[in-house]
C-alpha positions, 0 to 999 in steps of 0.5 A: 500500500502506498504513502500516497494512499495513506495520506489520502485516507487521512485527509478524508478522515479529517474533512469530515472530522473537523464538521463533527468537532464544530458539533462536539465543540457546541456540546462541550460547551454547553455542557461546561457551563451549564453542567447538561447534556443536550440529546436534541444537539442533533436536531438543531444541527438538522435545523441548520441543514434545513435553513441552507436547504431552503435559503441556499437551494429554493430561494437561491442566496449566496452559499456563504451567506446562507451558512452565515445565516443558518448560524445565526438562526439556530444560535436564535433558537437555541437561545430561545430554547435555553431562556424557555427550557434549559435555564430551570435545569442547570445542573440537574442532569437527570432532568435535563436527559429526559426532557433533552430527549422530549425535545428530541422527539418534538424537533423531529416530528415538527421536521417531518409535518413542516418538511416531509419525511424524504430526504431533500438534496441540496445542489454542491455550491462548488464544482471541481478537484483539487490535486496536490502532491499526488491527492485529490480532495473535491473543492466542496470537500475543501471549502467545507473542510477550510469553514469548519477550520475558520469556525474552530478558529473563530470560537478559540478566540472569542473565548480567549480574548473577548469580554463575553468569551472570559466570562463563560470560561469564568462559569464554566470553571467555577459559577458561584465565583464568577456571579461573586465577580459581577457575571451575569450566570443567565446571560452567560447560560443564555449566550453559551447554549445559543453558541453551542447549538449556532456551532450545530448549525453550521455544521448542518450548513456545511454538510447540506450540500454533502449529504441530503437533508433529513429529520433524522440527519442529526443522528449520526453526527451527534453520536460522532460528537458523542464519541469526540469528547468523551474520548477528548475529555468531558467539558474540555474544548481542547479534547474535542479537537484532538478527540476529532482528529484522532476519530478522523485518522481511525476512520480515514485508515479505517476505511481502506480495508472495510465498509462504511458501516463497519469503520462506524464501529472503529470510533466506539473501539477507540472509545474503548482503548481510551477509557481503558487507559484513562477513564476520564478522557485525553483531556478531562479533570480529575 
């Protein structure tokens, strides 16, 4: 087998593993700061594939500035959804499973009376490949892979440097000192859900044109992001990046010597090993 085919399995792997970090990314984040997790992630990013659907496929906008708005749509609802459910159920795990997994049920029977229940497939934004040094990535594949990287990017330094971005990492690290600090927990709470599901709905934005759009496309990528963190760490941002590239270079090699639905697999045997080794993840806290 040789170098050149290595190195394209991996680049593959990690296309789509940097999409599934923005989801994994939103995730950890709303479980930092308010000690939850959210099971209807996947909807929300099913959400976002469907604003792109219809604001990119049937109204015919601009492809950047539909991902642009389905970013801020879903961030919308997913403040809304926080200020009317999530804000009563900050660290009650428990309560938030369950009702996490009502909303679940609900955003999926509401995609399937407002849109259908078949699948609707939105035309690539990009034609063409791209080869390199003996590799070929398609230019959709690229532009996704090079936004995902962008969104990764921007997050790091919202929440490095802006006022807002210390203030959830203030939460997220110790609330009752933060609100002794002057830190407005609800906005905080408020604007940390917002961005974690606006992360979700990107990445439902950038795979629309990949995949076809569904009320039930949520699933697969939420279990992927599942998979990302607890091998990364629960609750750390850094985790899920390299839980996402090593998720992506096992199934990029992965795929090479077995099908689709056997490299699916992989990612639970790597959950495996990892915990095996450290029980809380590469990056998680004692």
């Amino acid at each position: 087998m040789s170098i050149d085919l290595l190195v394209q399995a991996l680049l593959n792997g990690f296309g789509l593993a940097m999409v599934y970090v923005l989801v994994a990314l939103g995730l950890t984040l709303i479980f930092s700061i308010l000690e939850i997790i959210n099971f209807a992630h996947g909807e929300f990013y099913m959400l976002g594939g469907y604003v792109t659907y219809y604001v990119f496929a049937v109204f015919g906008v601009n492809y950047f500035a539909t991902l642009g708005f389905a970013i801020l749509a879903v961030g919308l609802a997913g403040v809304v959804a926080e200020r009317l459910i999530f804000r009563y159920l900050r660290g009650k795990t428990l309560n938030a499973f369950i009702v996490s997994l009502g909303l679940l049920w609900v955003m999926q029977a509401s995609a399937q009376l407002s849109f259908g229940v078949l699948d609707k497939p939105v035309p690539s934004a990009f034609s063409g490949i791209v080869r390199a040094f003996g590799l070929v990535i398609s230019v959709e594949r690229l532009v996704v892979s090079l936004s995902a990287i962008v969104l990764i990017a921007a997050l790091y330094l919202f929440l490095r440097w802006s006022r807002p971005g210390r203030a959830m990492r203030a939460v997220a690290q110790d609330a009752d000192a933060a609100a002794l600090q002057g830190v407005d927990i609800e906005l905080v709470s408020a604007l940390g859900f917002g961005i974690g599901c606006a992360l979700a709905g990107g990445a439902g934005g950038l795979l629309a044109p990949v995949f076809a759009v569904s009320p039930a496309m949520g699933a697969l990528p939420v279990v992927k992001a599942f998979i990302i963190i607890i091998i990364g760490g629960m609750g750390s941002l850094p985790g899920a990046v390299v839980g996402g590239l090593l998720l992506g270079s096992v199934e990029g090699l992965g795929s090479l010597f077995m099908g689709s639905a056997a490299v699916n697999v992989l990612g639970f045997l790597v959950v495996i090993l990892v915990l095996l080794v450290r029980p809380r993840g590469l990056f998680g806290g004692a």
